[in-house]
N, C-alpha and C positions, 0 to 999 in steps of 0.2 A: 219667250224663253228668258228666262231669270240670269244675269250675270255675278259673278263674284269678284270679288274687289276684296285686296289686300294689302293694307293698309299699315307699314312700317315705321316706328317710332323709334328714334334713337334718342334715349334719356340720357337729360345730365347728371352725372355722377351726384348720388346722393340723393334725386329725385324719385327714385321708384317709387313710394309712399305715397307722394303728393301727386302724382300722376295716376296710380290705383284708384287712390278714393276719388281725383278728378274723372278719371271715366266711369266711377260707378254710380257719380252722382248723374251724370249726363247720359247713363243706359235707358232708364225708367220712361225717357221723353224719346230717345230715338226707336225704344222697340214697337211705340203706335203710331212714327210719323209713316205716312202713306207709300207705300212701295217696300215697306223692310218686310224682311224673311228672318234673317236669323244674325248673329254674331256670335263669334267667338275669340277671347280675348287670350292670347299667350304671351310667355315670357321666354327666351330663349336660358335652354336651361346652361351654355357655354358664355353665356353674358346676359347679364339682369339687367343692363341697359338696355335690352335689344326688347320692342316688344312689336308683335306681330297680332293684327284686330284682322281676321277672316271673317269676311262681310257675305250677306246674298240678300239681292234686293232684285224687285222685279224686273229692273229695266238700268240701265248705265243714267238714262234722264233724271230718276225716282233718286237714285244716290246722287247725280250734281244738283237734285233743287234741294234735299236736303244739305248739302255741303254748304250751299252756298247760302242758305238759310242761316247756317250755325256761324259761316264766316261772317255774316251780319251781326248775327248777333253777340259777336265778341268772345266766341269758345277758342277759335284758335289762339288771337291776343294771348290768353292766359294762359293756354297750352304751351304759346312759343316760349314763356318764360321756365317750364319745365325741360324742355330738350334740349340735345346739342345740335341737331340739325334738323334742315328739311324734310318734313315727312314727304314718305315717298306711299306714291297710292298707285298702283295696277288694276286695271279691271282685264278678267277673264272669263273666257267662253268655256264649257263644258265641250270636251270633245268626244264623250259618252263612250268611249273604250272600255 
């Protein structure tokens, strides 16, 4: 069973831009690392600081070896200089209702 994971960004005023084109450069490598399904990228339309990445990958494992892949590789570094805080990540289960 596949989990989703939603992934909260709070931008620093003024950064929306530079965090857009930051995630659109880094889509192209995370849509063939091994376990990804799908993503999609929002902005809250009551705050454009506010953005919200709805994830589905095959397994909770498949999204922390990639996480932890990208935090080696130095995506978040340059991320944390875009936001105002800690991203916040949830994984959830389908309750098929």
């Amino acid at each position: 069973m596949s989990v989703s994971i939603l992934l909260e960004l709070k931008v620093a005023p003024g950064k929306l831009p530079d965090v857009k084109a930051y995630l659109e450069s880094l889509l192209p490598v995370t849509r063939e690392y091994p376990g990804f399904i799908r993503m999609d990228v929002f902005v809250n339309q009551d705050d454009e600081n506010d953005i919200v990445c709805v994830e589905e990958w095959q397994s909770r494992n498949a999204y922390e070896t990639y996480f932890n892949w990208r935090a080696e590789n130095g995506v978040f570094d340059k991320l944390a200089t875009m936001i105002a805080a800690e991203p916040r990540v949830r994984f959830l289960d389908n309750t098929n209702i």
